[in-house]
C-alpha positions as CSV (number, residue, x, y, z in Angstrom):
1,X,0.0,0.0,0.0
2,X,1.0,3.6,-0.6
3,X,0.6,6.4,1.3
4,X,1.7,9.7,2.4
5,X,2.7,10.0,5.7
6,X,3.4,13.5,7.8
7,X,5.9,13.1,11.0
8,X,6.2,15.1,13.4
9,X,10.1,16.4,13.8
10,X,11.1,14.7,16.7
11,X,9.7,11.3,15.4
12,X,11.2,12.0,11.9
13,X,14.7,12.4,13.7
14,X,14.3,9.4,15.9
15,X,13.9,7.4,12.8
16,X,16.4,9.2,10.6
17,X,18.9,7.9,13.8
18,X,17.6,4.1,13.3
19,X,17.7,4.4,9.7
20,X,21.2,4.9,10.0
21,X,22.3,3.3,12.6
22,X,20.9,-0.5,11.1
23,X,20.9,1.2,7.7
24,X,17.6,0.2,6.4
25,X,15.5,1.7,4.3
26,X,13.1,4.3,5.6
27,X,9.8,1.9,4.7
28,X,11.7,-0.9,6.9
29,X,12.1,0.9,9.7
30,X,8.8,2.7,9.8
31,X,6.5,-0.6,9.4
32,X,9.3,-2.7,12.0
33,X,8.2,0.8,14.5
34,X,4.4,0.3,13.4
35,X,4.7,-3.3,13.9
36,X,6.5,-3.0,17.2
37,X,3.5,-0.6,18.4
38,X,0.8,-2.4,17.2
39,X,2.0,-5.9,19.0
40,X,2.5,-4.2,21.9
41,X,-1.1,-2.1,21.8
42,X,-2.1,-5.6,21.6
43,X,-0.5,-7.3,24.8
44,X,-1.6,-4.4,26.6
45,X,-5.0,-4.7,25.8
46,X,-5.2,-8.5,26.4
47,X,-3.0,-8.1,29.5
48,X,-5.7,-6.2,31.5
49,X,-6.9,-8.2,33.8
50,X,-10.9,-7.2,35.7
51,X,-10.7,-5.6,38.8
52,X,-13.2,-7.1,41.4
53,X,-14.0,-4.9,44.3
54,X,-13.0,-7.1,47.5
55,X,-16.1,-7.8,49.9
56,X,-15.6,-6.8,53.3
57,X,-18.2,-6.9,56.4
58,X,-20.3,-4.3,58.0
59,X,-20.6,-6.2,60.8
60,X,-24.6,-7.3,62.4
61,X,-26.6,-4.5,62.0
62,X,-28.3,-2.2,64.5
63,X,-31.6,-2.8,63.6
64,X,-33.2,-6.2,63.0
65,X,-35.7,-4.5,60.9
66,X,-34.2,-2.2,58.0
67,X,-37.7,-1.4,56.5
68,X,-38.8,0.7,60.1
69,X,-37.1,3.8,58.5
70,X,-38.8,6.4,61.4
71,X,-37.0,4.0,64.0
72,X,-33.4,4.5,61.9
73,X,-33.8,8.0,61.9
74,X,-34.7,9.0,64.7
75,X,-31.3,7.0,65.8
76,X,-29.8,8.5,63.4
77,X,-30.8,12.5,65.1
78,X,-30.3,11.2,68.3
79,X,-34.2,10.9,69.3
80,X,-35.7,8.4,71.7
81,X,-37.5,6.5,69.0
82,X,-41.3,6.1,70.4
């Protein structure tokens, strides 16, 4: 496939440095970078695990009946519940 392809300057030097240094051409080192990215993009993805949010007790509760909600609050505001 052909293409054109803008880089920025920093990433046109960077490659301009690997270019010479393994002296390959510019369209082997620019698809060995892409390939490079796009395995790691890859492992990355796979590589995240799921998070599960640990349990962890309350403890009993105070009050055996949960649906009295007059009896909670007033508890709650420090009232003698009646």
């Amino acid at each position: 496939m052909r293409t054109t392809l803008t880089l920025d300057d920093d990433v046109a030097a960077r490659i301009e440095e690997i270019r010479t240094r393994e002296q390959k051409s510019l369209k082997q080192v620019v698809n060995d970078l892409l390939r490079k990215g796009i395995l790691l993009d890859r492992k990355t993805i796979k590589s995240k695990e799921r998070y599960e949010t640990p349990e962890l007790s309350a403890g009993k509760s105070r009050f055996p009946d949960l649906d009295n909600v007059a009896e909670i609050l007033s508890v709650a505001e420090e009232e003698e519940y009646r």
